[in-house]
C-alpha positions, 0 to 999 in steps of 0.5 A: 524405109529407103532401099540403098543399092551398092554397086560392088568394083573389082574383078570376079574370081572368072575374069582374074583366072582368065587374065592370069592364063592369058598372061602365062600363055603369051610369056611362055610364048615370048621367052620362047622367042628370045635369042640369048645367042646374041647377047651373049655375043655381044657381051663377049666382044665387048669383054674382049675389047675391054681386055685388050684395053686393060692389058694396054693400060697395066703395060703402061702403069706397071712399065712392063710387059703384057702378053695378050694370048688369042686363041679362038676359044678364048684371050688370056692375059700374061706377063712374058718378062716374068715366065709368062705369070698371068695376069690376075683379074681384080680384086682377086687371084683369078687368072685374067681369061675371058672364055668364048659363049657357045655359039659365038665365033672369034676370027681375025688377023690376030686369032692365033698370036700373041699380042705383047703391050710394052711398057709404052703402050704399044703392040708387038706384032703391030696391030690387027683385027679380032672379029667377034660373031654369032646369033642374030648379030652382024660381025663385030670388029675390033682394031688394034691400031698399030702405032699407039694400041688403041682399040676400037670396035666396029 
């Protein structure tokens, strides 16, 4: 009679428990050191670079006037030639408004105004800065140039 050993591969309920704790402990570790600060301020200055954009762009397509509103918490969008309608955010009927996150701050030349796109494409009053900051982030700048409305961010 011949004896045959089989050797067995796999982990031991020990070894997986142990992995599985390791694992949980160094997660628990990173998703503590995340900063969402700064994503979320980043995403905003891009979405307020974005809406400029846009407000330019439908000025052009509509041959109409936009309304860019800049306060330091947030940019609206509107049509002054028509009491001030705003601007609806597509598909829907949403108002087109994007709001500032916590933690991040919006300065510049044109906090505070209102910037009007005529049906040419270009601003009134004459371009300006917007600088978007917080978290971990440098300063992010974005121009309005003055002669074509073409926006640009640093």
């Amino acid at each position: 009679m011949r004896i045959t050993h089989r050797t067995m591969n796999g982990f031991t309920l020990t070894e997986l428990v142990v992995v599985i704790i390791i694992a949980t402990v160094l997660s628990a570790f990173a998703i503590s050191r995340i900063n969402t600060t700064s994503f979320n301020t980043e995403g905003f200055a891009n979405q307020v670079a974005a809406t400029i954009r846009y407000a330019q762009k439908i000025a052009i397509s509509q041959r109409r006037n936009v309304a860019v509103t800049i306060s330091t918490s947030a940019v609206a969008l509107s049509y002054p030639d028509i009491g001030g309608a705003a601007v609806h955010q597509p598909p829907g009927t949403d108002s087109f408004t994007v709001s500032k996150p916590t933690g991040a701050t919006l300065g510049g030349t044109l906090v505070g105004t209102t910037v009007t796109f005529s049906a040419l494409g270009k601003p009134t009053p004459s371009g300006g800065t917007l600088t978007v900051g917080g978290g971990d982030i440098a300063t992010i700048t974005i121009n309005v140039a003055a002669e074509t409305g073409y926006v640009y961010v640093n």
